[in-house]
N, CA, C and O atoms as CSV, one atom per row, in Angstrom:
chain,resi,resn,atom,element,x,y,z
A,1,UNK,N,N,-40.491,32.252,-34.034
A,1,UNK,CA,C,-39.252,31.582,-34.326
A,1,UNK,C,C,-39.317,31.023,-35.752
A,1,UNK,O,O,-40.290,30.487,-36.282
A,2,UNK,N,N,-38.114,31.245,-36.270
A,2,UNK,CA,C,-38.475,30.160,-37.941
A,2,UNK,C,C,-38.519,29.072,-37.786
A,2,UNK,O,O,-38.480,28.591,-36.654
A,3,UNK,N,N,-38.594,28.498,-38.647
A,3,UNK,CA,C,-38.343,27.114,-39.206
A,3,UNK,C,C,-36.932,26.410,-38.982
A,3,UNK,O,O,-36.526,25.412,-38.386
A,4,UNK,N,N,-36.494,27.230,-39.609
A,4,UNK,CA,C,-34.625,26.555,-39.702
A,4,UNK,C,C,-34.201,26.937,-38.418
A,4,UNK,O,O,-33.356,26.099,-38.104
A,5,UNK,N,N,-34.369,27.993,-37.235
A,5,UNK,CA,C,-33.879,27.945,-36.063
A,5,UNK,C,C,-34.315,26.810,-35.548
A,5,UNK,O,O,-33.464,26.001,-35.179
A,6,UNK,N,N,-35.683,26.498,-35.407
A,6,UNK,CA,C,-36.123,25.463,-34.847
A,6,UNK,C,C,-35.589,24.487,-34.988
A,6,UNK,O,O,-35.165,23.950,-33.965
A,7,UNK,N,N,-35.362,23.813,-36.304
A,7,UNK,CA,C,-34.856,22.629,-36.802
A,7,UNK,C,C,-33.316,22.490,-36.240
A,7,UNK,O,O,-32.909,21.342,-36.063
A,8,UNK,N,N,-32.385,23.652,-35.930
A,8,UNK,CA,C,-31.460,23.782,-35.137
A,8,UNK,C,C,-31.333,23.187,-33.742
A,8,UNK,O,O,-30.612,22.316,-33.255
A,9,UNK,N,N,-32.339,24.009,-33.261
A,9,UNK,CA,C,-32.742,23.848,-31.972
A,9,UNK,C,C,-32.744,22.231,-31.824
A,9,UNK,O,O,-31.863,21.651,-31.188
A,10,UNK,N,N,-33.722,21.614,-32.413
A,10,UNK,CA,C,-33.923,20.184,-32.172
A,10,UNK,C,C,-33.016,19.422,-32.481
A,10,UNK,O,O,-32.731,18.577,-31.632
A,11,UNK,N,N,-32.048,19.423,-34.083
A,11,UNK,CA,C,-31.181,18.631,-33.615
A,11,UNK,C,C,-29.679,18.724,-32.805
A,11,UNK,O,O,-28.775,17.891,-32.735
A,12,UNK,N,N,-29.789,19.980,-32.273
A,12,UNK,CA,C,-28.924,20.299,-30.983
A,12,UNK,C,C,-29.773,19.337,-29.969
A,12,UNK,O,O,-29.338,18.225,-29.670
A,13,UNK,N,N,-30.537,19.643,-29.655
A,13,UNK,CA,C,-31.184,18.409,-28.380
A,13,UNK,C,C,-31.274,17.535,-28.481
A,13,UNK,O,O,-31.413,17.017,-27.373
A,14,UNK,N,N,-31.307,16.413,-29.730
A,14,UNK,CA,C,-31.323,14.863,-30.411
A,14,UNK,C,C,-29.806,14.650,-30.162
A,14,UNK,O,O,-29.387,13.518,-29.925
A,15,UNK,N,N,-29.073,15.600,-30.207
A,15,UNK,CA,C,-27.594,15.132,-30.212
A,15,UNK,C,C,-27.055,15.333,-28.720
A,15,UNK,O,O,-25.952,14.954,-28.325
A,16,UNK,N,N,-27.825,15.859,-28.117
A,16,UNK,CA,C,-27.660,16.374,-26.545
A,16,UNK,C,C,-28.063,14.818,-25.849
A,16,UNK,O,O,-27.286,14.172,-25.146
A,17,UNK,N,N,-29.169,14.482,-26.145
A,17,UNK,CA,C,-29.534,13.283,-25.618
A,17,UNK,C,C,-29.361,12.055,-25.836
A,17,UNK,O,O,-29.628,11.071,-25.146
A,18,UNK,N,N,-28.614,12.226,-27.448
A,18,UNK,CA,C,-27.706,10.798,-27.798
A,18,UNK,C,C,-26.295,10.921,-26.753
A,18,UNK,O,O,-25.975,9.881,-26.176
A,19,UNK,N,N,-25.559,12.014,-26.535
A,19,UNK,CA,C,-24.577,11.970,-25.852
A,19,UNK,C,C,-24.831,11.662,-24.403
A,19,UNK,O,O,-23.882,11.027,-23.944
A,20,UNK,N,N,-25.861,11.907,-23.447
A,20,UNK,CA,C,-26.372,11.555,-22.334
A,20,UNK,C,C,-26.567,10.118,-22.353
A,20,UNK,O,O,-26.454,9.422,-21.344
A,21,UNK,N,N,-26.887,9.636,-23.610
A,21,UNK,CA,C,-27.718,8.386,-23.458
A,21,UNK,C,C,-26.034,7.531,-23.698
A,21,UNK,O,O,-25.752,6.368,-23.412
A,22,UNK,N,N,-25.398,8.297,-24.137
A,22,UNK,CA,C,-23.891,7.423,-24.408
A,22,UNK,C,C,-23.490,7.518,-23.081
A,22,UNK,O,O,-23.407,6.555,-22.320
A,23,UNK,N,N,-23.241,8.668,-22.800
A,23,UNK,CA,C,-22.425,9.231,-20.944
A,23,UNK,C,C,-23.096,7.720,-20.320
A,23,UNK,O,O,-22.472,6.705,-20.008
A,24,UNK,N,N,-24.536,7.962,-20.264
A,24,UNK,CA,C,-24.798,6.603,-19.277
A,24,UNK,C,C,-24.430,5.305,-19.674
A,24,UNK,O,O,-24.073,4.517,-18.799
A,25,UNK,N,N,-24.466,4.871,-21.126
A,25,UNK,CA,C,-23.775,3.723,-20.951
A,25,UNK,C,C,-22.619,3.394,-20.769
A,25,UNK,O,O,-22.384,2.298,-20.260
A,26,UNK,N,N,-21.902,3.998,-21.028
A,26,UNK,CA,C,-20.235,4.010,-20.498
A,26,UNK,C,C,-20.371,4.077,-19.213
A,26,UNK,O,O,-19.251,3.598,-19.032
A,27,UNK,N,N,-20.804,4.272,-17.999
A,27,UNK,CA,C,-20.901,4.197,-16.894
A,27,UNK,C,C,-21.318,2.967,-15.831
A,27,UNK,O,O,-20.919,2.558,-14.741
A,28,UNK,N,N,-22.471,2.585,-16.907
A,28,UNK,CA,C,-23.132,1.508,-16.751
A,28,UNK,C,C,-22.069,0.506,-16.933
A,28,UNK,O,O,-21.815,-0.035,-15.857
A,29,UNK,N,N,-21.233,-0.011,-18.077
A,29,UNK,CA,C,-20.169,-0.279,-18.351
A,29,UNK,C,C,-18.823,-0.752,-17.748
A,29,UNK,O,O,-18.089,-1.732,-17.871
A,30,UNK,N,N,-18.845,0.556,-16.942
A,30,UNK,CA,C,-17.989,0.631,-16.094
A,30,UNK,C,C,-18.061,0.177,-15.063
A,30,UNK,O,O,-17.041,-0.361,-14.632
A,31,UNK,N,N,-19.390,0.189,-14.143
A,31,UNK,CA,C,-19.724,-0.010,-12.813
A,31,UNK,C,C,-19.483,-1.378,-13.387
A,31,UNK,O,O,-18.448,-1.879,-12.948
A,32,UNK,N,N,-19.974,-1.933,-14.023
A,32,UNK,CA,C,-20.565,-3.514,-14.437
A,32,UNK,C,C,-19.166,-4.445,-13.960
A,32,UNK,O,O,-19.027,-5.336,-13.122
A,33,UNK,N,N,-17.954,-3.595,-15.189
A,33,UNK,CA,C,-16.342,-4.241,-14.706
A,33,UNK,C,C,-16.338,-4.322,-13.635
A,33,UNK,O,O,-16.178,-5.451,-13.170
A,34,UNK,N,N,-16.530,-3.040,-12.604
A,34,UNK,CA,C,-15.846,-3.618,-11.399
A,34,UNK,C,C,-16.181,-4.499,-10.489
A,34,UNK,O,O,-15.474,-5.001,-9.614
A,35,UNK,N,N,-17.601,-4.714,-10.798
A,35,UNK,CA,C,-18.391,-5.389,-10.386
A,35,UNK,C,C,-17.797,-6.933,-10.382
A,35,UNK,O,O,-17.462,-7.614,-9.412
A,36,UNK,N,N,-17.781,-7.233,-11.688
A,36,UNK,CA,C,-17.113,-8.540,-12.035
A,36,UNK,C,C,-15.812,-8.944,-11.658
A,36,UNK,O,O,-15.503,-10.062,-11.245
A,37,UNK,N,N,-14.889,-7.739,-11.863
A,37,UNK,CA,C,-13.656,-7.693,-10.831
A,37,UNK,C,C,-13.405,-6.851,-9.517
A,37,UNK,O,O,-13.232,-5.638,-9.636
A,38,UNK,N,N,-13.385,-7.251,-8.672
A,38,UNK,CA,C,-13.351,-6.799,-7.385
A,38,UNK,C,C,-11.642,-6.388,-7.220
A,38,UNK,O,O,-10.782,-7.201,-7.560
A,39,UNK,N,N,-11.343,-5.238,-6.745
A,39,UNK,CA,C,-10.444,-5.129,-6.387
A,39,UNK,C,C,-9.573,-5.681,-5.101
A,39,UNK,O,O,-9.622,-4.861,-4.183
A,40,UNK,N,N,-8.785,-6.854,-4.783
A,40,UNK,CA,C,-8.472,-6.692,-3.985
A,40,UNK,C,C,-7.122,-6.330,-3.004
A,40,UNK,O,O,-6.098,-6.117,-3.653
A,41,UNK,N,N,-7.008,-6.246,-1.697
A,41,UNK,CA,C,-6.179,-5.774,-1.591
A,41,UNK,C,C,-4.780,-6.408,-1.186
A,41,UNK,O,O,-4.598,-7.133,-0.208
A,42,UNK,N,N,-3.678,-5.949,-2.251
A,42,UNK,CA,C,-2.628,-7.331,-1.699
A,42,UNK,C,C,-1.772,-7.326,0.337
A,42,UNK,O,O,-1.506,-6.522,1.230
A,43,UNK,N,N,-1.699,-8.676,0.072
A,43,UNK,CA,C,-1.575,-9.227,1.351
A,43,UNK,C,C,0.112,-8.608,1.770
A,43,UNK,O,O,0.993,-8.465,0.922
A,44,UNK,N,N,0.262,-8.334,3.103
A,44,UNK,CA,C,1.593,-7.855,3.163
A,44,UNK,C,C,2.543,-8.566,2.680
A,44,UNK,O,O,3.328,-8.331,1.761
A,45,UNK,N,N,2.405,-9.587,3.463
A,45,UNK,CA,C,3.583,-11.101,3.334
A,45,UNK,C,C,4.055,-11.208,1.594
A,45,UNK,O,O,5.117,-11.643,1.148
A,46,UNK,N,N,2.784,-10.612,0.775
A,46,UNK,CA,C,3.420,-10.649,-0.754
A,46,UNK,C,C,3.638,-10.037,-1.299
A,46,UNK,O,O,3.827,-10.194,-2.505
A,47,UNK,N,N,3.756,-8.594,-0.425
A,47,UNK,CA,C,4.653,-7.606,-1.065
A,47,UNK,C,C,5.822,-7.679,-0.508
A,47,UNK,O,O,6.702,-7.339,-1.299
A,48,UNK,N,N,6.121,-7.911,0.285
A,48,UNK,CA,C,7.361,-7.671,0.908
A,48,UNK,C,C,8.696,-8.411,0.259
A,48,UNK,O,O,9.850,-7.982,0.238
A,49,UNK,N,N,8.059,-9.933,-0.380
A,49,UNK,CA,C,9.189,-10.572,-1.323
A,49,UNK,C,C,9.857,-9.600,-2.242
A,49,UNK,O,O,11.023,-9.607,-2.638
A,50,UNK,N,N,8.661,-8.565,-2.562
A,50,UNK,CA,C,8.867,-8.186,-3.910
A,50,UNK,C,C,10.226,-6.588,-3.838
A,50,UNK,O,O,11.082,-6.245,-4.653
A,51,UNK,N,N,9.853,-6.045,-2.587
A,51,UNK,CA,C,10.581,-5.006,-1.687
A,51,UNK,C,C,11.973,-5.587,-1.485
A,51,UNK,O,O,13.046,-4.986,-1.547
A,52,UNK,N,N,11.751,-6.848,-1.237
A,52,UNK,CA,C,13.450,-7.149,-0.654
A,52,UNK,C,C,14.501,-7.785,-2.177
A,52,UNK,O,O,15.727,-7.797,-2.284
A,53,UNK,N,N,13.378,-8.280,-3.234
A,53,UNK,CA,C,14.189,-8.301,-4.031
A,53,UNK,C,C,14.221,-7.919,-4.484
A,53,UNK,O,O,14.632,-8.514,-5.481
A,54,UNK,N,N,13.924,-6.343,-4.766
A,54,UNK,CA,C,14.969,-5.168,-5.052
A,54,UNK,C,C,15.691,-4.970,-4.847
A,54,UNK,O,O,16.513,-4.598,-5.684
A,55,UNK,N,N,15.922,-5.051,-3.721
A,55,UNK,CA,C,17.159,-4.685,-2.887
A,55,UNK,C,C,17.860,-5.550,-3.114
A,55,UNK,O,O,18.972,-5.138,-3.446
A,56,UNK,N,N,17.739,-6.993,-3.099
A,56,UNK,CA,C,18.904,-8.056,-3.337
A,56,UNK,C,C,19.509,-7.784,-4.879
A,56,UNK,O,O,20.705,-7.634,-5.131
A,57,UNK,N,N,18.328,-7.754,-5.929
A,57,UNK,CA,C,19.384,-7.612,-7.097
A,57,UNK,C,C,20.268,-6.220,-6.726
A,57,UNK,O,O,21.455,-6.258,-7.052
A,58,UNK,N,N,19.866,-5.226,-6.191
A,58,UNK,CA,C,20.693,-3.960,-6.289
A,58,UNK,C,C,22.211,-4.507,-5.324
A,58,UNK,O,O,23.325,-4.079,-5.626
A,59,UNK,N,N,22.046,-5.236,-4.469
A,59,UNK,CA,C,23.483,-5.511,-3.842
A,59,UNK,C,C,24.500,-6.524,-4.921
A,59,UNK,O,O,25.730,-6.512,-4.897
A,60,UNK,N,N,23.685,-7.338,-5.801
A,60,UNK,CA,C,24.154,-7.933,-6.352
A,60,UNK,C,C,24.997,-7.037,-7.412
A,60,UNK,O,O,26.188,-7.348,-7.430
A,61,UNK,N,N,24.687,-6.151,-8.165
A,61,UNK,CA,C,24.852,-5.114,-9.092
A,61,UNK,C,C,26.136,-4.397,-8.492
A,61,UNK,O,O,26.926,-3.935,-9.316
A,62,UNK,N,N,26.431,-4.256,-7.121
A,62,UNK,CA,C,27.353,-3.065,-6.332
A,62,UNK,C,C,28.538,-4.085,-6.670
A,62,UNK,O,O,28.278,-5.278,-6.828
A,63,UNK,N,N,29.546,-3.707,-6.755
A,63,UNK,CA,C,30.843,-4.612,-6.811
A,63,UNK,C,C,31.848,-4.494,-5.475
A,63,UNK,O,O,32.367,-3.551,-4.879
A,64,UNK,N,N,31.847,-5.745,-5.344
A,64,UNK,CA,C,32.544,-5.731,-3.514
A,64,UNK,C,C,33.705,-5.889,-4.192
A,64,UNK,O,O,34.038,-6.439,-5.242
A,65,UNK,N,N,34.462,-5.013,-2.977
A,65,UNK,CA,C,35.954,-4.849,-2.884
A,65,UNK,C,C,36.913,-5.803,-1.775
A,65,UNK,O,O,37.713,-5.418,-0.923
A,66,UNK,N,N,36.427,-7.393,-2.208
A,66,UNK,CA,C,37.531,-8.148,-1.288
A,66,UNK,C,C,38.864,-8.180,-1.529
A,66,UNK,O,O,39.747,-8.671,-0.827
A,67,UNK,N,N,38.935,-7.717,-2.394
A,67,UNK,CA,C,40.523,-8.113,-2.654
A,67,UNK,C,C,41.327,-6.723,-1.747
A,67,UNK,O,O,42.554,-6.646,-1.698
């Protein structure tokens, strides 16, 4: 093998293993957030305000015909 393939070769693999070594910290990273924030899950009772006042502004919006 030459010289200059070689020297190819290697810093193809120095750059192979800086990107691995990045992949894992971004992961690491990541797990860490969720860690710190827990997802949780919302309670019915407080979605449901949010469901009906949709619906209330949308009746409000319709124009009644009393006259």
């Amino acid at each position: 093998m030459r010289r200059r393939e070689l020297q190819t070769i290697q810093l193809k693999l120095s750059e192979l293993k800086e990107y691995e070594q990045a992949k894992l910290e971004r992961i690491k990273l990541k797990t860490r957030q969720q860690v710190e924030t827990p997802r949780t899950p919302t309670p019915p009772s407080e979605s449901i305000p949010e469901a009906s006042g949709a619906n209330e502004s949308e009746e409000y919006a319709k124009p009644t015909s009393t006259m």
